[in-house]
C-alpha positions in Angstrom: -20.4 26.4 29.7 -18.9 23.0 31.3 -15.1 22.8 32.4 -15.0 19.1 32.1 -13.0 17.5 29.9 -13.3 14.1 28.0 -10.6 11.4 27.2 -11.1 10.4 23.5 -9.9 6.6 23.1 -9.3 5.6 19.6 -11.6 2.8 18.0 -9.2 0.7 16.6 -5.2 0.8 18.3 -2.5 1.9 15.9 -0.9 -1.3 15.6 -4.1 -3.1 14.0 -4.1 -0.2 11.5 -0.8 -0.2 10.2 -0.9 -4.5 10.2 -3.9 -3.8 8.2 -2.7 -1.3 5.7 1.0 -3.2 5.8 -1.2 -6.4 4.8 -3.0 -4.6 2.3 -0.2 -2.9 0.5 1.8 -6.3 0.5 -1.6 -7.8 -1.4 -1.7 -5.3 -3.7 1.6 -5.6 -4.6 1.1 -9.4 -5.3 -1.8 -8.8 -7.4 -0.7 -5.8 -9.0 2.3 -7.5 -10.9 0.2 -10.6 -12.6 -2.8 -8.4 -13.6 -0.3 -6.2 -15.5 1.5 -8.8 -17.4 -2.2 -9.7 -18.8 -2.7 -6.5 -19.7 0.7 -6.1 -21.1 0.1 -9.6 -23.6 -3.3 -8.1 -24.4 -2.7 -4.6 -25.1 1.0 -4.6 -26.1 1.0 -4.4 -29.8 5.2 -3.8 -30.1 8.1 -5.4 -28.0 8.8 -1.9 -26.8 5.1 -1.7 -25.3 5.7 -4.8 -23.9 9.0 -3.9 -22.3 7.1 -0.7 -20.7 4.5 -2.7 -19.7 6.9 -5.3 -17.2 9.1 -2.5 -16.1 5.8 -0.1 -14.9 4.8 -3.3 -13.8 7.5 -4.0 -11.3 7.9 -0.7 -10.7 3.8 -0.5 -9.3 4.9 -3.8 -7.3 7.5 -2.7 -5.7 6.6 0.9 -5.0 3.8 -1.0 -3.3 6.0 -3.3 -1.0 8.2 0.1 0.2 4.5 2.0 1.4 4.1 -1.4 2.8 7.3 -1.5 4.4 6.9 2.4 5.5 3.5 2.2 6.8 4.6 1.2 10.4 7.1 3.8 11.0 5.0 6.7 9.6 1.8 5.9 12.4 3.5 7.5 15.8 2.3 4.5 18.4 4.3 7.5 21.1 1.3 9.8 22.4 2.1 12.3 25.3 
């Protein structure tokens, strides 16, 4: 059995994967909103649907901007 040990790098650095999944999240959230108004207007069949349908809506969006927000904190860049 061998007593050596090996340093493990990571592929990608922390930084670039929390930009990417910040950017991601912050596309999301911009394409999330628009796609369901359209399917509010072409589902909806009462103004209370369509009520539901902008609040979950904007809701979606804007849990989607907070993970995007939180995603930089939550990777710890600190390794000992």
């Amino acid at each position: 059995m061998s007593s050596t040990t090996t340093e493990s790098r990571p592929f990608v650095p922390d930084r670039i994967v929390a930009s990417l999944a910040q950017l991601l999240a912050f596309v999301a959230a911009v394409a999330i909103f628009p796609m369901s108004l359209l399917a509010t207007i072409r589902f909806a069949s009462s103004p209370f649907e369509v009520f539901i349908g902008v609040v979950l809506g904007g809701v979606l969006a804007s849990v989607m901007v907070i993970i995007g927000m939180v995603t930089p904190s939550a990777i710890d860049t600190r390794r000992p």
